[in-house]
Residue, then its C-alpha position, 0 to 999 in steps of 0.5 A: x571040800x574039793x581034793x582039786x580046787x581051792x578058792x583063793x579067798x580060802x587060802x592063806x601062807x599056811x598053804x603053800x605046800x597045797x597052792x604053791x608059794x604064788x598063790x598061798x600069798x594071793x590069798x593071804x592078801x584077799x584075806x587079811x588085807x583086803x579089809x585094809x583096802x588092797x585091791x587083790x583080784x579073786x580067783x581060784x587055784x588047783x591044788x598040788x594034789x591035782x597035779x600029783x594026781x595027774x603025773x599018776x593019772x599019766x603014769x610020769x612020775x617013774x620016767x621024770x624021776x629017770x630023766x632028772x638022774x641022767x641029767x649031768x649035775x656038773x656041767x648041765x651040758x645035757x639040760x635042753x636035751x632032759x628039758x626038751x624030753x620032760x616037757x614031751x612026756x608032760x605036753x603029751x599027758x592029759x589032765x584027769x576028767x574029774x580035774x577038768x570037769x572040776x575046774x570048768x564047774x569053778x570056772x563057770x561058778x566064778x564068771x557067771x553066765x558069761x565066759x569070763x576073762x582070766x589070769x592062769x598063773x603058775x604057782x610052785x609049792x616051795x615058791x616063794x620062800x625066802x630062800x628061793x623066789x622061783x621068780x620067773x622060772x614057770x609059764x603064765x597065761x594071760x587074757x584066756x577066755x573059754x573052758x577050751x583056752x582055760x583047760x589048755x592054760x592049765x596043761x601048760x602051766x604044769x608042763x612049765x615044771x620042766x622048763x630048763x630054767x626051771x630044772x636048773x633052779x631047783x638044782x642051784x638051791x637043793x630042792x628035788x625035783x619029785x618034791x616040788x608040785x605046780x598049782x595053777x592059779x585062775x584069776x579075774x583078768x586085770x586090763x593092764x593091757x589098755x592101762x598099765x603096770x609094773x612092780x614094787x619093792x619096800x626096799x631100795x634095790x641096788x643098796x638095800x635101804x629099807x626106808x623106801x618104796x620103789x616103784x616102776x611101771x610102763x604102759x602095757x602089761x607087766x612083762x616089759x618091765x618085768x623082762x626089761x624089753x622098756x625102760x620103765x618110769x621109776x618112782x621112789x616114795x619115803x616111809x615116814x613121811x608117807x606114814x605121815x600123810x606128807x608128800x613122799x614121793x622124794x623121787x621120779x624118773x621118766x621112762x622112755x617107755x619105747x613099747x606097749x605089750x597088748x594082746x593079739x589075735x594069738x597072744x602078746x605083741x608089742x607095739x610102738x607107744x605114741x610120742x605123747x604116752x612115752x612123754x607122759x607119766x604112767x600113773x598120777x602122784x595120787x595113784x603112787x602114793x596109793x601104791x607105796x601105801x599098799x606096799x607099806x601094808x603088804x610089808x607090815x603084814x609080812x614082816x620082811x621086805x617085798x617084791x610086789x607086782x601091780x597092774x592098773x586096769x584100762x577099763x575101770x582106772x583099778x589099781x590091783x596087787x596083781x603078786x607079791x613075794x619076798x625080797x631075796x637079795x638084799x633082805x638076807x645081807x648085812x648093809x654095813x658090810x660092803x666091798x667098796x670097788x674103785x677103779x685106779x685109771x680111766x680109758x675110752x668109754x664104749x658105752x653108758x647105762x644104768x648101774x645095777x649093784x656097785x661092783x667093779x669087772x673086767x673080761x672078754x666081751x661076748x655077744x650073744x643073741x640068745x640062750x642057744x648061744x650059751x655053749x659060747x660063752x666061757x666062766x668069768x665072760x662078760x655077756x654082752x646082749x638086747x635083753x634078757x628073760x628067764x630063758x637066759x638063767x641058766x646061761x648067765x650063770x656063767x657071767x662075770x657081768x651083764x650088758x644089755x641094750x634095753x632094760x631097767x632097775x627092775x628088769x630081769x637082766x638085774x633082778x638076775x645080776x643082784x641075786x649072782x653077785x655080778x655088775x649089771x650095766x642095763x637099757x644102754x640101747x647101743x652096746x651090741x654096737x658099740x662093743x665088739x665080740x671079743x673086746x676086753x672090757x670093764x665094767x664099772x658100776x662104781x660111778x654111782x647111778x650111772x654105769x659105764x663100759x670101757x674098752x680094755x681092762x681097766x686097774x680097780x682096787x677092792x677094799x672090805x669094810x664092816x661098818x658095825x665095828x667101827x668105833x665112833x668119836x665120843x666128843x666130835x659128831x662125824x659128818x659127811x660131805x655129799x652133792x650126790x642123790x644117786x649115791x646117797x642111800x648106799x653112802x647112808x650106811x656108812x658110819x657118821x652123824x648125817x650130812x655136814x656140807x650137802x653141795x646143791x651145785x651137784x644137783x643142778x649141774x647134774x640133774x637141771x642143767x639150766x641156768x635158774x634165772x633162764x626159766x625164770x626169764x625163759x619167754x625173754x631169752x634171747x638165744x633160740x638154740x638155747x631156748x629150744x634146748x631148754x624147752x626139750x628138758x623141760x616139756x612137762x612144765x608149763x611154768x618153767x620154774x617148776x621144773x628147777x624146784x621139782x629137780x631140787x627138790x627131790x635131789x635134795x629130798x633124797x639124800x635127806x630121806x637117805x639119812x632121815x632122821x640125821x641132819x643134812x645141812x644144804x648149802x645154797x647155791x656157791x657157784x662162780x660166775x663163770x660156773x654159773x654162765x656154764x649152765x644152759x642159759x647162763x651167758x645171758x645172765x652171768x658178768x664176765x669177771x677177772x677174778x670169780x673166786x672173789x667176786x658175784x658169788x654166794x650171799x652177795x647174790x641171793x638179794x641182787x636183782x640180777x639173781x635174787x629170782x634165782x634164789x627165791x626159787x633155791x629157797x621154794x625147793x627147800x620148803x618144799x622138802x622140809x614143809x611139804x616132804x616133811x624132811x625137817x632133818x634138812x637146815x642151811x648154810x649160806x656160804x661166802x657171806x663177807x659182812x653181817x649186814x650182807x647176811x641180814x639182807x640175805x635172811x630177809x629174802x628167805x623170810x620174804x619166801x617163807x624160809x624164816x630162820x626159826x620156822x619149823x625148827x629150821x636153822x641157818x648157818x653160815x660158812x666161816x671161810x672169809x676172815x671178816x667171818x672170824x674177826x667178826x664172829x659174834x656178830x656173825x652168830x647174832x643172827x646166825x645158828x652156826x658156823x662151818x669152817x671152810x679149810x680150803x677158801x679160809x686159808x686161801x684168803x688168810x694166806x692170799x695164795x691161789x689153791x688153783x695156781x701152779x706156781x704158788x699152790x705148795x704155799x697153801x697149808x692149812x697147817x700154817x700157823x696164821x690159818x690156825x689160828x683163824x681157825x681157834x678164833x672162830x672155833x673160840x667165838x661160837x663157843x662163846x656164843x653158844x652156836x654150833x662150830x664144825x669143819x669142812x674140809x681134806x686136811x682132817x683126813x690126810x694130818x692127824x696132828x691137823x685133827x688133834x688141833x682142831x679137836x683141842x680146840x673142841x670142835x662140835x663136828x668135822x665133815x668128810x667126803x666119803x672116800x675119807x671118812x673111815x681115815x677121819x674117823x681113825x685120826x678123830x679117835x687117836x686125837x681124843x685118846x691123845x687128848x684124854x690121856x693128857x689129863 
């Protein structure tokens, strides 16, 4: 048995303090779970023994450990000096002969009678452990060929043991330095320069929730995403469905990929991507699904939640886990105890980005254009900068926030942000013009997917919140109120029974844009400007109407997946006319009308010519989600249904679309919100499966007072009593029918004695926004005790 040299086949996680956490963790996966059908590359590593054996073949350990107590522990003001100096002593070192001989011996037993090409990896013996990933911190050398170029490799693989970044880690997270050994793993080189790659988490990386994959990749060797040079594609596939053999992939986000990272006559370089490349996906839905796949297994096999790189050689079309460690931010808190950030005025926005955490920061802007300008940047700063890589560890340290022209989710810059605690606005292209050195700005991650930087600094309140000790209504099911996916898995955490009213105008205005009938009718458009923009969101579809039904979908999908396996009822498109023609597209379409809120509007629509194709498209979506996803947990709502008959009509289109009420267990409501929908009640839940109150439009039209107009608006009171009683009667009608009978609306958060009304009247269930929902719950409780006690 080799002192020096352990097959990575031969290893397992038992074996970290011998190979390091890196490769002990290659090994386990090449063999437990390569049987599963997980494509590892093979290799070998040397062993920390190897590399205690060369600090005393070398006579360093004495004057490393002498180095490492001079270095200042308060302020690391002599880091790069005790670095420069470490790496000197390591640089001028050279490895043991039988250490060489026996490397090359492996070397040339593993490739054969050709040199081949291969991967040298650092791996450090307390690597990887849940309580430090030492992501980042040492060197990897990529497409090395030959014994020379091997040898040298692995030199510099045990000189990166002094990076300045890596020093710092170590001191950050209590480990000696003496303690820790560096092992370098040697494996089959995957081509991902001709292909691609990127990396995996089996958690979501900004809220943490667990019930999805996430994926990103880029064109090119990993470091781009890793480093956050691209701004990588981004796929998010669910669990259970995948578990499932459904289409699970609920999510995918093109990159625009601006760079390939390939190899050169002397290392690395990056190159411009071709137009055609940037447009295009980097792996095929097949080769995501086999990914997340591999992620699930990795995840099982680990019991934890993980952090996977992948690679896809260029040569062969393989797709390989080329590493995976421990996820180490979001697996060690507790998901239902959240800081929620708020900001409390608005100003001029300097710059936008995406979102990285959900925090709220303000402070002085600094640019810096690389880690030697860190002796500028004071505690608490905001560093403004192109792109960041583990050189800047010790450097953001000191941020009380993050801006960076280029990166992604998975980048460095917000990798390092999650891990302190800091918001992250990452791949703004133009911060470092946009924002002077100097300036006062805010930070706000608390927008959802998309972060934005304001000038000045901004008022924003803080507010604790620990969901696990919230008391939960026992006879009203609590629900949420949401349109968008961005926000959906964070909001999943929050205390409720699912989604009570999903608006999919959110979803279209957001992440479509175009006036549905306008790619249904789009070679018949009229307009060219608003053609070419059209066909500029929409490149990829040769049908047009795919785009609108992949967009809805998944946007749909997503919040579905967010609270899988609670319900999420849908309301079909509620737009007014002069909302609808706002769309890209929609003035060719659209009346023009003298009132909206009463006229071409909700169910009224769906079996009209002028939109029902429109319609057909809304319905194809969700079929997709609960028959192809397999989310079944999503039903629908018709709103602003004036009679039966109309209601009649619209359900015949939906079973013409394969959407027929019953279907798969799907069920079709229908919003209580014109008062033909409650003196009409038991007719309406004849054909109907419940019912949602609509405070708002109900009590505008029992009241016949404009909500919009400023001039009678303190007319309009859900309190009154005429809007009561609409309320009891359609509340009444449903329990008589048997159907199911809730509320939309503010009022039950803002009027206790508004929710003691409707829970007197037994109501199955109210749905809140969520910046109301906790103060729902409250009155909802109150009203119950109330209520008991009376008996």
């Amino acid at each position: 048995m080799s002192t020096y040299i352990k097959q990575l086949k031969e290893v397992s996680m038992q074996d970290v303090a011998v190979v390091g956490g890196k490769n002990a963790s290659l090994g386990e996966m090449l063999s437990q779970l390569a049987r599963k059908g997980i494509n590892v590359p093979d290799g070998f590593a040397t062993t920390a023994i190897a590399f205690r054996l060369f600090l005393q073949h070398n006579n360093l350990d004495q004057p490393l450990d002498a180095l490492m107590r001079q270095l200042d522990r308060q302020q690391f003001t002599n880091l790069k000096e005790t670095g420069a100096k470490a790496r000197a002593l390591l640089q001028q070192a050279e490895l043991q002969p039988d250490l060489r001989e026996e490397i090359i011996r492996t070397y040339h037993a593993f490739s054969g009678s050709k040199d081949l090409t291969v991967a040298v990896r650092s791996s450090a013996t307390a690597e990887d452990l849940p309580e430090a990933s030492f992501a980042g911190q040492h060197e990897s050398f990529l497409n090395v060929t030959g014994e020379k170029a091997l040898l040298e490799a692995v030199h510099q693989c045990f000189v990166s043991l002094y990076t300045d970044r890596a020093i710092k880690y170590r001191e950050d997270n209590g480990f000696r330095h003496n303690e820790v050994a560096l092992s370098a793993g040697i494996q089959r080189m995957v081509r991902a320069d001709l292909g691609c790659a990127g990396v995996a988490f089996t958690v979501e990386p900004e809220s943490g929730f667990k019930g999805v994959v996430h994926l990103s990749g880029a064109w090119g060797l990993g470091e781009n995403v890793v480093q956050g040079t691209v701004t990588p594609d981004e796929f998010i596939i669910f669990k259970e469905t995948l578990r499932k053999g459904k289409k699970a992939i609920i999510q995918k986000t093109l990159g625009e990929k601006a760079r390939t990272m390939v190899y050169g006559e002397t290392g690395t370089v990056n190159v411009d991507t071709p137009l055609d490349k940037r447009n295009q996906y980097v792996l095929s839905d097949a080769e995501i699904t086999t990914l997340a796949n591999w992620a699930l297994l990795i995840e099982d096999h680990y019991g934890k939640p993980m952090d996977i790189e992948w690679a896809k050689d260029g040569h062969t079309g393989g797709l390989f886990i080329v590493q995976a460690r421990p996820e180490t931010v979001h697996s060690s808190k507790n998901a239902y105890q959240v800081t929620e950030y708020k900001l409390l005025e608005t100003g001029e926005r300097l710059t936008t980005g995406e979102a990285i955490g959900s925090k709220i920061a303000t402070g002085i802007a600094r640019i810096l254009h690389s880690p030697k300008d860190a002796d500028r940047l004071k505690p608490g700063e905001i560093v403004v900068t192109e792109i960041t890589s583990p050189d800047w560890d010790p450097v953001l340290k000191n941020a009380g926030g993050i801006i960076t022209d280029k990166g992604g989710r998975t980048s460095h810059a917000s990798i390092v942000a999650r891990e302190l605690g800091v918001p992250a606005i990452v791949g703004c292209s133009d911060a470092t013009q946009k924002i002077q050195d100097g300036d006062l700005v805010t930070v706000s991650c608390a927008e959802g997917k998309t972060g934005f930087v304001y000038k000045g600094m901004l008022k924003y309140e803080e507010n604790a919140l620990d969901f696990s000790r919230i008391e939960m209504p026992v006879f009203i099911d609590v629900m949420m109120i949401l349109g968008d996916p961005e926000k959906a898995f964070q909001l999943s955490f929050y205390p409720s029974k699912g989604v009570g009213l999903m608006r999919m105008e959110f979803i279209i205005t957001h992440a479509i844009k175009v006036h549905p009938m306008a790619l249904v009718k789009f070679n018949t458009l009229k307009d060219g400007a608003v053609k070419q923009a059209i066909e500029a969101l929409t490149f990829q579809y040769a049908d047009k109407r795919d785009y609108f039904t992949d967009k809805l979908s998944q946007g749909i999908a997503t919040i579905a997946a967010a609270f899988y396996p609670r319900e999420v009822i849908v309301r079909m498109s509620d737009f007014k006319t002069n909302e609808y023609a706002n769309l890209l597209g929609g003035k060719e379409f659209e009346p023009e009308e003298e009132n909206p809120m009463l006229g071409f509007r909700g169910a009224s629509r769906y079996y009209n010519e002028r939109y029902r194709e429109g319609f057909e498209l809304e319905c194809k979506a969700i079929r997709i989600v609960r028959e192809e996803m397999g989310l079944t947990n999503v039903n629908v709502m018709i709103p602003f249904c004036r009679t039966v008959a109309e209601g009649e009509k619209v359900l015949q289109v939906m079973d013409e679309c394969g959407l027929a009420r019953g279907r798969q267990g799907l069920k079709v409501l229908v919003m209580a919100e014109i008062p033909s929908n409650v003196l009409l009640a038991s007719e309406f839940a004849r054909i109907f499966d419940g019912f949602s109150i609509g405070s708002n439009d109900l009590t505008q039209l029992t009241l016949g007072v404009d909500r919009d107009s400023a001039i009678v608006s303190d007319l309009f009171d859900e309190q009154d009593k005429a809007a009561k009683k609409m309320f009891s009667m359609v509340i009444r009608e449903a329990k008589k029918s048997g159907v199911h009978v809730g509320l939309c609306g503010q009022a039950p958060s803002d009027f206790p004695a508004f929710t003691q009304f409707l829970a007197e009247q037994s109501i199955d269930s109210i749905s809140f926004n969520p910046d109301a929902l906790l103060k729902g719950i409250e009155n909802i409780n109150q009203a119950e005790k109330i209520i008991s006690e009376s008996y």
